[in-house]
C-alpha positions in Angstrom: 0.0 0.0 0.0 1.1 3.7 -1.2 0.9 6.2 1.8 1.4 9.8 0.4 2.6 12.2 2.9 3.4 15.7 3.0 3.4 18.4 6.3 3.6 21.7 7.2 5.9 23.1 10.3 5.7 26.3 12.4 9.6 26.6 10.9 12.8 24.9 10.3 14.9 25.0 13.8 15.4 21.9 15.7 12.8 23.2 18.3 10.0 23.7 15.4 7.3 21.4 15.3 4.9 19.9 13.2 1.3 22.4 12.6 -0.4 20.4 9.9 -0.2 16.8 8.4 -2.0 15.7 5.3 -2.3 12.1 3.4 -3.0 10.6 0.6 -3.6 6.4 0.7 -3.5 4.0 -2.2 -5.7 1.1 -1.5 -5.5 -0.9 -4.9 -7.4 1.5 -7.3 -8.8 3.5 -4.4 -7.6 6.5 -2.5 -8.5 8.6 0.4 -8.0 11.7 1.7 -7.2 13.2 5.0 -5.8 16.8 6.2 -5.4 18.1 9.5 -4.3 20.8 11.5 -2.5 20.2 14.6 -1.7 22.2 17.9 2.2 22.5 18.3 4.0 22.8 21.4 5.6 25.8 20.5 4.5 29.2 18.2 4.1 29.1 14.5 7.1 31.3 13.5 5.8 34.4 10.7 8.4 33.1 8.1 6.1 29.6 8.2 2.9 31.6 8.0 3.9 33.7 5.1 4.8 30.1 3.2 2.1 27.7 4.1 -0.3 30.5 5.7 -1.3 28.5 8.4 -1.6 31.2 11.6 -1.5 30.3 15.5 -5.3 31.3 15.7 -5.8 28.7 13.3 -4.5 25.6 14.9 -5.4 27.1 18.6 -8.4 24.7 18.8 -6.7 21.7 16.7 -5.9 18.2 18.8 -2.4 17.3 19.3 -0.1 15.2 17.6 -1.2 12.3 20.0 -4.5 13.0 19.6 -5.1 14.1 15.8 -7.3 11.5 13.8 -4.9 12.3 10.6 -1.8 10.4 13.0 -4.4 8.1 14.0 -4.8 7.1 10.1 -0.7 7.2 9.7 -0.2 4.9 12.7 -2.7 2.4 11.3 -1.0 1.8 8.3 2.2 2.2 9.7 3.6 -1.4 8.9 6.4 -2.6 7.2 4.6 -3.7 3.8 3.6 -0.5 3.3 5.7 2.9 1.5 5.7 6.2 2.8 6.0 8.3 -0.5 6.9 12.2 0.2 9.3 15.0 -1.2 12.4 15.5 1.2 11.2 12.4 3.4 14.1 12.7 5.5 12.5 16.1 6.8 9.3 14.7 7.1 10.2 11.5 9.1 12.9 13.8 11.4 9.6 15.8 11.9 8.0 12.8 12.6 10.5 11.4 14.5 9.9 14.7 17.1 6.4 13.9 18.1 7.3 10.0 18.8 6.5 8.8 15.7 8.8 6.2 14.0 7.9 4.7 10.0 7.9 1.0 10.1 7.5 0.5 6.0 9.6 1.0 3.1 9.8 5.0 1.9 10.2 6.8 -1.4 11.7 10.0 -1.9 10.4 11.6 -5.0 13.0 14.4 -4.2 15.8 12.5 -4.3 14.2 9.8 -6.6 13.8 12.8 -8.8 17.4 14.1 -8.8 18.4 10.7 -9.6 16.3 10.1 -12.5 16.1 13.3 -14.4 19.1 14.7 -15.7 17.8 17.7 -17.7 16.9 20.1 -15.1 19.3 20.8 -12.1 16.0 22.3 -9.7 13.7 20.0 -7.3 11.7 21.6 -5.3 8.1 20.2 -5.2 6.2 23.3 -6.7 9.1 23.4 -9.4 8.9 19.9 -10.8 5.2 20.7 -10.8 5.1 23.0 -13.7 8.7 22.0 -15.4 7.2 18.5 -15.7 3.5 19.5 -16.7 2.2 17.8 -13.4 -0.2 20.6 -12.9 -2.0 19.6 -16.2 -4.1 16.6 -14.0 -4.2 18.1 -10.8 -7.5 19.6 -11.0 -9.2 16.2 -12.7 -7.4 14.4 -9.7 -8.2 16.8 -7.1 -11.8 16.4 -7.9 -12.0 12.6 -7.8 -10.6 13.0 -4.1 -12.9 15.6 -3.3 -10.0 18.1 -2.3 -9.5 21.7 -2.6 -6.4 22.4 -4.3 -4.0 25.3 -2.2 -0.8 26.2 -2.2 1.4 25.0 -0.1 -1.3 23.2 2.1 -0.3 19.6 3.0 -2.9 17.7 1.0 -2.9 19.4 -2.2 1.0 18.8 -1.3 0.6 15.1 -0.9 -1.4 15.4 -4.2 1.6 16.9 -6.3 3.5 13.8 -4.5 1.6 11.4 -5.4 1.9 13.0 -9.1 5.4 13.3 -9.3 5.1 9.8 -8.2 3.5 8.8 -11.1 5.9 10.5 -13.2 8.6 8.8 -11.8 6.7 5.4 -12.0 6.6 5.2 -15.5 11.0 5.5 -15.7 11.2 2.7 -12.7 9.2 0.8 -10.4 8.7 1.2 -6.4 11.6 -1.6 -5.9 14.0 0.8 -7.7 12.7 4.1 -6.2 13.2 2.6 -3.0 17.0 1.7 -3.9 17.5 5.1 -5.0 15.9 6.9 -1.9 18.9 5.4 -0.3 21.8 6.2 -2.4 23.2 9.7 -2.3 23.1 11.7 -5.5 26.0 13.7 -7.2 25.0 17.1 -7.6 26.8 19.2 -10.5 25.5 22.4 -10.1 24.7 25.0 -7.4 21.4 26.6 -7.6 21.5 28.9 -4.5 23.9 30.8 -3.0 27.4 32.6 -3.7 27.8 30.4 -6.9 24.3 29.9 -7.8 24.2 28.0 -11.7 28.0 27.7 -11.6 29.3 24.1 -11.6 31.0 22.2 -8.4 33.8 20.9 -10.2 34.6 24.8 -11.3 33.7 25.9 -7.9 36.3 23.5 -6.6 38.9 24.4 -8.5 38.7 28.7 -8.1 37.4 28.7 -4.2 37.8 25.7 -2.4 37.4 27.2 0.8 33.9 28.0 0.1 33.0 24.0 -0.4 34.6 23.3 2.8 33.3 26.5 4.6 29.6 24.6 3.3 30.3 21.2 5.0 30.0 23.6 8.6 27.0 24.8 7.2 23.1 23.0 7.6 23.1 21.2 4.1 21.1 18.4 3.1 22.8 15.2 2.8 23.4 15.1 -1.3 25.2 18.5 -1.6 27.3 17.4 1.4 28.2 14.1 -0.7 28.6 16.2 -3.9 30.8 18.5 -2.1 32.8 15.7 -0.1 33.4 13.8 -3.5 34.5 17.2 -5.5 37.0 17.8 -2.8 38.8 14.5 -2.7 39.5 14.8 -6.6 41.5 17.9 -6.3 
């Protein structure tokens, strides 16, 4: 079984907490739909709000994690024949992984998945892919047939664009391979943020390496670190 999973958090600090959770689950040909918001232990910071516009008067009256029928649904299919299918799952699961909550199952990461599989385009952010690869084209035919308002930047019509890129990905490889490449890091070539935004690391590395190693001090995700690493030892 396919779980499709994306949140939102009242920031991105180690003390920031989890303030909305939506799903998407595959049951054969069947899916169903659940969003929720959820009361965190801490303040929803204004540089969340003004991304996922989700305000502390909002989730005031919402349940907790432990008590949200949203985790509820998570926990019950939360065995180990089932996939959690989200877009930077390591975030999602580290969120997760705050409240208590620990993913039995197999996981796919469509943003890694992603960087793996398509060569052509060197940006992956979830909105991105969504228009580069035409996902938006069926979103509104498949937002109807789960009965789901589509808004941006909310989890569910989030875990909709997953379960899209999904697809996407689906017909290059199957789950067994998207699962093998969740797991192995991917070479990055090109810096799209930054100092050295749309220059390549192997130029990078050879004009400033201090910058690549000031960057392994800094909060990167796990690929660019890898990238950077593997640029550095071929000097």
């Amino acid at each position: 079984m396919l779980i499709y999973l994306d949140l939102e958090t009242t920031g991105l600090e180690e003390a920031d907490r989890i303030c909305s959770l939506g799903l998407i689950v595959k049951k054969q040909d069947d899916y169903q739909a659940d969003e929720e918001f959820i009361k965190p232990s801490r303040k929803i910071r204004p540089e969340a709000m003004a991304v996922h516009h989700i305000t502390n008067e909002m989730v005031k009256e919402a349940s907790s994690f432990d008590d949200a029928k949203v985790v509820a649904r998570l926990q019950e299919f939360n065995s180990d024949e089932n996939i959690l299918v989200a877009h930077n799952i390591s975030f999602d699961l580290a969120m997760l992984a705050k409240e208590g909550f620990f993913w039995k199952g197999g996981v796919i990461d469509t943003l890694k998945c992603s960087r793996h599989l398509i060569d052509e385009i060197d940006r992956f952010s979830l909105q991105f892919l969504r228009y580069e690869l035409g996902l938006y084209r069926s979103e509104e035919k498949e937002a109807a047939t789960l009965g789901l308002e589509l808004k941006a930047h909310s989890a569910l019509s989030d875990a909709l664009h997953v379960r899209l890129l999904h697809q996407y990905l689906n017909a290059i490889v199957d789950d067994e391979k998207l699962m093998e490449l969740t797991i192995e890091p991917v070479l990055i070539k090109k810096f799209v943020f930054g100092k050295y935004k749309d220059h390549y690391l192997e130029e990078v590395v050879m004009n400033d390496a201090g910058y690549l190693r000031w960057m392994l001090d800094q909060a990167i995700d796990e690929d660019l670190e890898y990238s950077i690493k593997h640029y550095l030892q071929h000097l």
